[in-house]
C-alpha positions in Angstrom: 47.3 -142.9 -31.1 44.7 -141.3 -28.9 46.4 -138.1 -28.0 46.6 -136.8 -31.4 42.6 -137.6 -32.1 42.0 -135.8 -28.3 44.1 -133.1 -29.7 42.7 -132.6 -33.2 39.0 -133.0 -31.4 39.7 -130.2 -29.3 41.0 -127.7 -32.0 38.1 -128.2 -33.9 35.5 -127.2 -31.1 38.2 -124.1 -30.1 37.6 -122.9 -34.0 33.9 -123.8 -33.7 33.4 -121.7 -30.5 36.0 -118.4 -32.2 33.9 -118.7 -35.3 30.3 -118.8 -32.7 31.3 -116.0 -31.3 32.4 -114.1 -34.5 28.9 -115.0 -35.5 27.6 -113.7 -32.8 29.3 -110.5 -32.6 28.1 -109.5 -36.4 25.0 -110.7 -35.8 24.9 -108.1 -33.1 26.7 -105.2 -34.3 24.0 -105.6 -37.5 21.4 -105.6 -35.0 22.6 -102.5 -33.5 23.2 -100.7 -36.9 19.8 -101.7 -37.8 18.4 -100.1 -34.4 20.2 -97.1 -35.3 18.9 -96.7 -39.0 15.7 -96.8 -37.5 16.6 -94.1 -34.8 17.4 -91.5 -37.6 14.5 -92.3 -39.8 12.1 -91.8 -37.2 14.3 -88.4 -36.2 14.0 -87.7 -39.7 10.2 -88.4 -40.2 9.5 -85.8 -37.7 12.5 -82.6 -38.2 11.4 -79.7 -37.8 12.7 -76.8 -40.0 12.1 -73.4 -38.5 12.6 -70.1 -40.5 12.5 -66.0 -39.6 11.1 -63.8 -42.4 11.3 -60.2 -41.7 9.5 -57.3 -44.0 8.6 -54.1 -44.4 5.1 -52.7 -46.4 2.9 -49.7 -47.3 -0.9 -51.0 -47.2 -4.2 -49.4 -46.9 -4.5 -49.0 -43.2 -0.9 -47.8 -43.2 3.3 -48.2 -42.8 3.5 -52.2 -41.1 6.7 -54.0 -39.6 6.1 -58.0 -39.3 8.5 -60.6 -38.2 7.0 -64.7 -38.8 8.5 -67.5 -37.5 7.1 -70.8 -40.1 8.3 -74.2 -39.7 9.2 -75.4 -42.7 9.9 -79.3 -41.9 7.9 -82.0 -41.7 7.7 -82.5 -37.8 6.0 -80.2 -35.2 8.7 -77.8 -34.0 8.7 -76.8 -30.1 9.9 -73.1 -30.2 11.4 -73.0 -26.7 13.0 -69.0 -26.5 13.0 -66.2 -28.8 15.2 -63.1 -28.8 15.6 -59.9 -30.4 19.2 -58.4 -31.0 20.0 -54.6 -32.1 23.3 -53.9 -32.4 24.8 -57.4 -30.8 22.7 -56.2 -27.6 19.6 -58.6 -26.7 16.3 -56.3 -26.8 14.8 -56.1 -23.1 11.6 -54.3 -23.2 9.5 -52.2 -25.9 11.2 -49.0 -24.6 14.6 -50.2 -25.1 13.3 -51.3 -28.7 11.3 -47.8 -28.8 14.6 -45.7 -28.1 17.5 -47.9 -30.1 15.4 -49.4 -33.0 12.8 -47.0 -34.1 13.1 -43.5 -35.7 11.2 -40.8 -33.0 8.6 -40.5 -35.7 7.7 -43.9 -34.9 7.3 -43.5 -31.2 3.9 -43.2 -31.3 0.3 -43.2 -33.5 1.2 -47.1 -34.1 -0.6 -49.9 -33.4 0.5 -53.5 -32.5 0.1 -57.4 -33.0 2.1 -59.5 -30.8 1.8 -63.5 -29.7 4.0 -65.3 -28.0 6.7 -67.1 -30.0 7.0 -70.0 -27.2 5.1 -73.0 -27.9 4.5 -75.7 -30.3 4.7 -75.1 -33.7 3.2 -77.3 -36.6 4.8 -78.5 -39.6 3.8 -76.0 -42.3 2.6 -74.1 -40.1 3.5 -69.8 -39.7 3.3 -67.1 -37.1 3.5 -63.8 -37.1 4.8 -63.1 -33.9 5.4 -59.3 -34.0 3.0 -57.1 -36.4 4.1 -53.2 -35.5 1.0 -50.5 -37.7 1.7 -46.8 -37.8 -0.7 -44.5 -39.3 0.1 -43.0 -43.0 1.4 -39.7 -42.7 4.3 -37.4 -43.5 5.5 -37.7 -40.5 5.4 -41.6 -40.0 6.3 -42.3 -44.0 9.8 -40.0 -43.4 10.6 -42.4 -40.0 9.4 -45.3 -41.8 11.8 -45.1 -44.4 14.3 -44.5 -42.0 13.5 -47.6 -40.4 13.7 -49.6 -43.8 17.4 -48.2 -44.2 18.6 -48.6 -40.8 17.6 -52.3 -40.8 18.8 -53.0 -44.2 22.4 -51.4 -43.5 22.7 -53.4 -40.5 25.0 -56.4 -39.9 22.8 -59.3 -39.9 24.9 -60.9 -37.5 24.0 -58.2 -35.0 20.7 -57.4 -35.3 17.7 -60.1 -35.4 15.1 -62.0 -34.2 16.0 -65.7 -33.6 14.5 -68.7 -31.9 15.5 -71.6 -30.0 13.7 -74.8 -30.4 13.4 -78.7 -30.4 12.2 -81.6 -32.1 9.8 -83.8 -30.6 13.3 -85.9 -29.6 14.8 -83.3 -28.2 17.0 -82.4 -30.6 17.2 -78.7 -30.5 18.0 -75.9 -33.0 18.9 -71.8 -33.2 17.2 -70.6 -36.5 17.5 -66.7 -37.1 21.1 -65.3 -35.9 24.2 -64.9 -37.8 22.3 -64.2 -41.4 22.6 -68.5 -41.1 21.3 -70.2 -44.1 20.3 -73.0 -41.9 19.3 -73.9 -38.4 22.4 -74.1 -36.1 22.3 -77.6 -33.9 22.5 -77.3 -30.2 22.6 -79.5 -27.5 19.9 -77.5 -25.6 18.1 -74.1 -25.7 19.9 -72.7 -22.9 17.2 -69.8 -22.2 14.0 -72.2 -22.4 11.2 -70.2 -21.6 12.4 -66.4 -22.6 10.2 -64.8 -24.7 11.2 -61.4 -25.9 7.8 -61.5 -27.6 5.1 -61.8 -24.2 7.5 -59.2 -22.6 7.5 -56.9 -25.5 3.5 -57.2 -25.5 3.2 -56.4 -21.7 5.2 -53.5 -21.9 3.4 -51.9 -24.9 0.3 -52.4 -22.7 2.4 -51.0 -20.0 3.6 -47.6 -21.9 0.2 -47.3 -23.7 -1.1 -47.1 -19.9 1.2 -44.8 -18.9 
């Protein structure tokens, strides 16, 4: 008679230590899809949301270029890289831009506003990273024009300025190529700390010294 109480004893602690660990197992899967709930809010409370905005204009002091970068999210955006493409070819220098951008009417009596794109970048917050002037006159209002045409003919997907950058988590971004209507994901901005910008700056200083 006491084998089959033994036996029935120890099924019901086998089913109470399976159902233990069942408990336990939900209890920590929940646990972990609680943890990562939390992860994406708090990625989500701080995304950035960067955008380029390009345009041309006629004003008082004359014919004026401007590319901004704004950030459009609610988190501070770290802008890591920024390049220029004309013509699917990465922009080197402010000669190379000079001689395959600009119209030779352009090539000089202009003046220029540059900062560096790198760096951090607030939420809501805009800068105008490249502000090119030239002086109203026939000569500059013909090249002008040619400028508006050549850029707004051109394959968006070959010429632009685009930026690389990350969240405070290190998720990272490409905003600006490919006439993209949102911010490509990356795993990482694989040309941190190139900044067509600065070099575009030093060599205007450097031609203007020439």
């Amino acid at each position: 008679m006491t084998k089959p109480e033994k036996r029935l004893s120890f099924n019901f602690e086998t089913v109470g230590s399976i159902a233990a660990m069942v408990i336990g197992a939900c209890a920590l899967f929940v646990a972990w899809d609680q943890a990562q709930i939390m992860r994406k809010q708090q990625h989500a409370s701080v995304l950035p949301a960067v955008s380029i905005t390009s345009g041309f204009s006629t004003e008082p002091e004359g014919y004026a270029m401007r590319v901004a970068i704004k950030n459009d999210g609610i988190g501070p955006a770290m802008i890591e890289s920024a390049v220029l493409v004309v013509d699917g070819a990465p922009v080197s220098d402010w000669a190379d831009l000079r001689d395959r951008l600009l119209p030779p009417q352009l090539h000089k009596d202009f003046s220029s506003s540059l900062d560096s794109a790198i760096g951090m970048l607030a939420a809501g917050e805009k800068s105008e990273a490249i502000l090119l002037l030239w002086d109203r006159n026939d000569e500059t209002r013909a090249g002008f024009e040619a400028l508006k045409a050549r850029v707004f003919a051109a394959d968006t997907a070959e010429t632009y300025f685009g930026v690389c950058y990350c969240s405070v988590f290190e998720k990272c971004w490409v905003a600006g190529p490919e006439n993209a209507s949102r911010p490509t994901p990356v795993k990482k901005c694989e040309s941190a700390g190139d900044d067509v910008v600065a070099r575009l700056l030093q060599t205007i200083s450097e031609d203007e010294a020439s």
